[in-house]
C-alpha positions as CSV (number, residue, x, y, z in Angstrom):
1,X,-6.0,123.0,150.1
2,X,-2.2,124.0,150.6
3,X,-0.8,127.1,149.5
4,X,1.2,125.3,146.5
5,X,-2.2,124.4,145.6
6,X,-3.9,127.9,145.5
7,X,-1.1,129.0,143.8
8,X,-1.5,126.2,141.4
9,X,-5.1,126.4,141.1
10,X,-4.9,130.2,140.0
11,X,-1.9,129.7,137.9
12,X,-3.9,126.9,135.4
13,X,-7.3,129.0,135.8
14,X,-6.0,131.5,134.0
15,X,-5.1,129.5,131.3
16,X,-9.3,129.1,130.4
17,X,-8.1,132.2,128.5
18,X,-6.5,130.1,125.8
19,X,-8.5,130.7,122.7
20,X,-5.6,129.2,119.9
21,X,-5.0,125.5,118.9
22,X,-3.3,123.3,121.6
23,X,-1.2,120.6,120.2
24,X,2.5,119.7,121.1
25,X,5.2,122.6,121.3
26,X,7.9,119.6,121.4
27,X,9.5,119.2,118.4
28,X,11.6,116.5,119.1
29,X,10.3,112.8,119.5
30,X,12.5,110.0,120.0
31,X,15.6,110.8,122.1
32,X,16.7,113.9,122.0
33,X,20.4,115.1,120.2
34,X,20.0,118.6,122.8
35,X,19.5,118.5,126.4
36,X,16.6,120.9,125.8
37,X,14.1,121.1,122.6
38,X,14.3,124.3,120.3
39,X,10.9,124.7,119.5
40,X,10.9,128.8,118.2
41,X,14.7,129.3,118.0
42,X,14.7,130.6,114.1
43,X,12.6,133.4,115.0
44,X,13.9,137.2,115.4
45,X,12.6,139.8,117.3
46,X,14.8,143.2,116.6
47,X,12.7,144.6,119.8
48,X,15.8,142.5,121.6
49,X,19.2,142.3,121.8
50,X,20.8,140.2,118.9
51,X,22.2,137.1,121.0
52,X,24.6,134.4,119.2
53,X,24.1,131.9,122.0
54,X,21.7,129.9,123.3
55,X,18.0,129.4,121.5
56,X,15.3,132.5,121.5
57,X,11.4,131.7,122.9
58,X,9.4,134.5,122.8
59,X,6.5,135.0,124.9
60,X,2.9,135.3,123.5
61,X,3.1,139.0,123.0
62,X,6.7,139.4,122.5
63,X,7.0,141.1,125.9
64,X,10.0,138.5,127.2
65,X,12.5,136.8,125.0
66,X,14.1,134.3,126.9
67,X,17.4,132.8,126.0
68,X,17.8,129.4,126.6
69,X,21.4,127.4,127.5
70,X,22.0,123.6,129.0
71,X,22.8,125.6,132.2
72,X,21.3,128.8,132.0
73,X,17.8,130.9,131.5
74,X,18.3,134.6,130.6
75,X,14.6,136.4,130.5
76,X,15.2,139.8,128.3
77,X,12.4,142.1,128.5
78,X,11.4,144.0,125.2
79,X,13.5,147.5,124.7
80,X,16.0,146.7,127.3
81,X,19.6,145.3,127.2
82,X,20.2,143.7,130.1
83,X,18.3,140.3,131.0
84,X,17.5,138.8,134.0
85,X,19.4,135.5,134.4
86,X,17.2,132.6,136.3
87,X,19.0,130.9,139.5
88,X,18.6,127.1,138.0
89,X,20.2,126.0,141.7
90,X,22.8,124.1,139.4
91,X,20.5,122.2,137.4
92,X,19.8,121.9,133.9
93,X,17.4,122.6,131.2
94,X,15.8,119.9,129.5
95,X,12.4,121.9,128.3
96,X,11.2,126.0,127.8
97,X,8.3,126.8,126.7
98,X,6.1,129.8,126.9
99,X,2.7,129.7,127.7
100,X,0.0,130.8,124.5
101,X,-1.7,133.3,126.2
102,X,0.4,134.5,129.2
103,X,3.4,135.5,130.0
104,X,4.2,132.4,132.3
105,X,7.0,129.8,131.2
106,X,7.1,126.1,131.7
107,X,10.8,124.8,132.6
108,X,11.5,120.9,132.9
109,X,15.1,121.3,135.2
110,X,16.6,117.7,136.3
111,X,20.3,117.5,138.4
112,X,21.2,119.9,141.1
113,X,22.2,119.1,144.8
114,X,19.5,116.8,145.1
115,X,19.3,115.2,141.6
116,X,16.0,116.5,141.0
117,X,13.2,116.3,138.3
118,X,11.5,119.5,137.9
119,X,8.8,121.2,136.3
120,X,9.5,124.7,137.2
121,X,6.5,127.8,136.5
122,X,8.2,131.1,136.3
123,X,6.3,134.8,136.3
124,X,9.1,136.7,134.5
125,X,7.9,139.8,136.7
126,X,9.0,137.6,139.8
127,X,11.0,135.2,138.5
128,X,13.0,134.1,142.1
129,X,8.9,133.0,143.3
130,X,9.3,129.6,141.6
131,X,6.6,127.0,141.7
132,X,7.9,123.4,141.4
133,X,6.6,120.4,141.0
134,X,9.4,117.6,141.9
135,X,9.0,114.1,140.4
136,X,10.3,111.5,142.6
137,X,11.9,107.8,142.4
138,X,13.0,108.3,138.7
139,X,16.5,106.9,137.3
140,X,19.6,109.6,137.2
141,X,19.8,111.1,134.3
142,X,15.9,111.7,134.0
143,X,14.7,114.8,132.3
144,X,11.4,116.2,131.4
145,X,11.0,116.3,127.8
146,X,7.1,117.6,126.5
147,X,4.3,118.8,128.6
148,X,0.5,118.8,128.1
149,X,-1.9,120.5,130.1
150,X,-5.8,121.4,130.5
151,X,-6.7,124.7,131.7
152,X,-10.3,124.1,132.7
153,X,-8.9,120.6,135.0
154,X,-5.7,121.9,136.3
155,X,-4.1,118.6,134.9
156,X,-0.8,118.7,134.1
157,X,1.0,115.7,132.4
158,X,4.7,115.8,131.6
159,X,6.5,113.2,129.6
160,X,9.8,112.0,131.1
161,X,13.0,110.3,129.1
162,X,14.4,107.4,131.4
163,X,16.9,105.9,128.7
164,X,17.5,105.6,125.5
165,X,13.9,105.5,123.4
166,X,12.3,105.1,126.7
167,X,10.1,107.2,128.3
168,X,7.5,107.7,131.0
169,X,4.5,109.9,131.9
170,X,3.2,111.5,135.1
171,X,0.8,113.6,136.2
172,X,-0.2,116.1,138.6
173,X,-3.1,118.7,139.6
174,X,-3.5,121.5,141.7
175,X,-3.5,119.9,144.6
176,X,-0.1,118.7,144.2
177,X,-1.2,114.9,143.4
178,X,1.9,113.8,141.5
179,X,1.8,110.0,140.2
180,X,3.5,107.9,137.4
181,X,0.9,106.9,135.0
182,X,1.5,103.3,133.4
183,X,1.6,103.9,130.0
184,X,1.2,100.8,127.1
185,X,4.6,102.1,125.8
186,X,7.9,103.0,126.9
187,X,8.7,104.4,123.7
188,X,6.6,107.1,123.2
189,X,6.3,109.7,121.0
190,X,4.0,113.0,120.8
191,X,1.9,113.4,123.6
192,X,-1.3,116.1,124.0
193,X,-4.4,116.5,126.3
194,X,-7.6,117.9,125.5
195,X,-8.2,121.6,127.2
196,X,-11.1,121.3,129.5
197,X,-11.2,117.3,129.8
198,X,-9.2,115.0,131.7
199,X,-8.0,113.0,128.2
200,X,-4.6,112.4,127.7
201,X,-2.8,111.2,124.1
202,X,0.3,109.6,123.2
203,X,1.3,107.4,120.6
204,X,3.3,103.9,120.6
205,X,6.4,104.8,118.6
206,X,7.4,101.3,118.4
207,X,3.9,100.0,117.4
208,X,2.7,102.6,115.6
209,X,-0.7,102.7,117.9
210,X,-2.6,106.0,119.2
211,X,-3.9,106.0,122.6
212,X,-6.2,108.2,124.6
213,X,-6.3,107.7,128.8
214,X,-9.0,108.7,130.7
215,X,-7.5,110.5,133.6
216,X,-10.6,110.6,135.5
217,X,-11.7,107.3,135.1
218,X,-8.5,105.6,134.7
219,X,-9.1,103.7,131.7
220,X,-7.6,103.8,127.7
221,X,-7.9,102.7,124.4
222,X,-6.4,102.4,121.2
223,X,-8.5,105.2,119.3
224,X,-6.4,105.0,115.9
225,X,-8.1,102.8,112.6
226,X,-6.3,99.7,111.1
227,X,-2.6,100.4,110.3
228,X,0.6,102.4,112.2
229,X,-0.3,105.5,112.8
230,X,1.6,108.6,114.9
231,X,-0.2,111.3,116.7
232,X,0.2,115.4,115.6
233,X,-2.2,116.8,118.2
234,X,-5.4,117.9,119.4
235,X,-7.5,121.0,118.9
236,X,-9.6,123.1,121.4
237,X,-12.4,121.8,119.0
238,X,-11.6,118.5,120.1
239,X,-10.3,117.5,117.1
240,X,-7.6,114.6,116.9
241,X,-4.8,114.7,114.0
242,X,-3.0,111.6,113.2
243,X,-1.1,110.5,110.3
244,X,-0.6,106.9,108.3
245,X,3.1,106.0,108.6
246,X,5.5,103.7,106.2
247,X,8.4,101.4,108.2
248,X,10.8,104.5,108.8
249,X,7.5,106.4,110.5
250,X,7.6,108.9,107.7
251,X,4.3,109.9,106.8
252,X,2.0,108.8,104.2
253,X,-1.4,110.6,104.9
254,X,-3.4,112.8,107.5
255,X,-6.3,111.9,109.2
256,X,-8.6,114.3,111.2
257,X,-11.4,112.2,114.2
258,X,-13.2,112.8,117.2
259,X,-13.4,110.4,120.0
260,X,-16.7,108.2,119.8
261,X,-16.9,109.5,115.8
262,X,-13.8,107.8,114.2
263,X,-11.2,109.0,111.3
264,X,-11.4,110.2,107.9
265,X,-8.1,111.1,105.9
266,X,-8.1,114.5,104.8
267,X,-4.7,114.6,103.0
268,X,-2.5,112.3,101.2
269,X,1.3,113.3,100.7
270,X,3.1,113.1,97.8
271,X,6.3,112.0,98.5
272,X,6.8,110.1,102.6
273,X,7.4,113.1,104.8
274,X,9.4,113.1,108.2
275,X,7.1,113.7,110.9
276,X,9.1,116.6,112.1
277,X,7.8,118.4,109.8
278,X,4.4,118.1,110.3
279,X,1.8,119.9,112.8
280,X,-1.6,120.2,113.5
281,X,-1.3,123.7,111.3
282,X,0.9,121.9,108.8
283,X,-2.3,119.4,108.3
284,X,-5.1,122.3,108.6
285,X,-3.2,124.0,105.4
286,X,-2.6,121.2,103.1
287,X,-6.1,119.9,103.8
288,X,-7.4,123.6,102.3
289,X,-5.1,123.2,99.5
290,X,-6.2,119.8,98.6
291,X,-9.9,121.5,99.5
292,X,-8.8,124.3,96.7
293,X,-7.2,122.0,94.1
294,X,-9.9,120.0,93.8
295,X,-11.4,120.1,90.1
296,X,-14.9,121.4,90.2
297,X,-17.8,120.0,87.7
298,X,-18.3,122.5,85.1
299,X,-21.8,123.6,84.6
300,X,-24.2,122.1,82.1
């Protein structure tokens, strides 16, 4: 194994640590208004200094704050003023994320010199030791938008905008295998992976179809029932959320499934909600409220 894959290997190991839902930190679904997505940008942490520019991510424990720009990364460490500003090599941001556990971050970069497409890992203690993984033979103008990994397989997949509404995936492994995986959509919306298998998510904006590909195998299905349906996420339980869209992909109900088990709706909105407003934790909460509301047969 190369020394990009050691690295690799011991970066994603340590993510087995991960004990709290994984489901989608993108926020943003069809083709991005921003050149990179705000995922945490409302919160405030007075442990930092009060920035007015850019969007705020903290990390896990609140240890880093890092402020995001279209052409810049400052990393602030908690009780200190001054920040450490990442060397982007000219590029720009399309994604930020922190890891949930560790205090690792996940930057999609895309331009530079070379006109790259980068998924960039960066240890805020040594933030000039970047590990890349560079996607090749993508249109200019290509930018990583949402990323889902599994810490037990060292799978990564990253979803890529190519146009307008059009998208593609690809994947990579800790032993720097990087491919394009052919997707049944272009257009594709939320995307997730299961933590310790090999099986990737995404939904069919256009269509209004679920899918789950089997990395290891190569093979996918439809997995959603009868009807246009969009993805939320998955659990570390395995669990798959999807909801029941109308025509403008607002949603009309939650489902919760397992793979080889099927569906069963476990909410019902009242009014069509916008699925930006809607998470895996969003559907967990309303589906104990409905759980609580629900009259009880008196005693005879």
């Amino acid at each position: 194994m190369n020394t990009f894959g050691k690295v690799t290997t011991a970066f994603l190991l340590g993510l087995v640590l991960q004990g709290g839902v994984y489901y989608y930190l993108d926020q943003v679904y069809l083709a991005p208004t921003t050149n990179f997505q705000v995922t945490n940008g409302e919160e405030v942490d007075k442990n930092f200094p009060d920035v007015k520019e850019g969007t705020r991510y903290y990390s896990h424990d609140h240890k880093y704050m890092a402020v995001v720009e279209q052409n810049r990364v400052d990393i602030y460490t908690a009780g200190k003023e001054a920040p450490v500003t990442l060397d982007l090599k000219e590029r720009e941001v399309s994604y930020f994320e922190w890891m949930s556990d560790r205090n690792l971050a996940i930057v999609g970069l895309f331009g530079g010199k070379h006109n790259d497409v980068v998924l960039a890992r960066i240890d805020p203690e040594a933030p000039d030791h970047e590990i890349d993984t560079t996607i090749n033979s993508v249109p200019n103008g290509a930018r990583i938008t949402d990323v889902a990994y599994s810490a037990a397989t060292n799978v990564v997949y990253m979803k890529v905008r190519v146009g307008d509404g059009a998208y593609r995936v690809y994947r990579t492994d800790a032993n720097y295998d990087t491919r394009r995986v052919y997707m049944q959509a272009s257009d594709i919306g939320r995307i997730g992976m299961f933590y310790n298998e090999d099986r990737f998510f995404y939904d069919n904006v256009r269509t209004g179809d679920v899918f789950m590909f089997n990395g290891t195998e190569g093979g996918w299905r439809a997995i959603n029932p009868p009807g246009k349906f969009r993805l939320i996420g998955v659990t570390q339980g395995q669990l798959i959320y999807i909801v029941k869209v109308d025509d403008k992909n607002r949603a009309l109900e939650a489902y919760e499934g397992k793979l080889g088990v099927g569906f069963n709706k476990v909410y019902t909105y009242s009014n069509p909600t916008e699925l930006t407003e809607i998470t895996v934790d969003s559907i967990l909460k309303d589906k104990e409220s409905a759980k609580d509301s629900t009259p009880t047969e008196k005693k005879k």
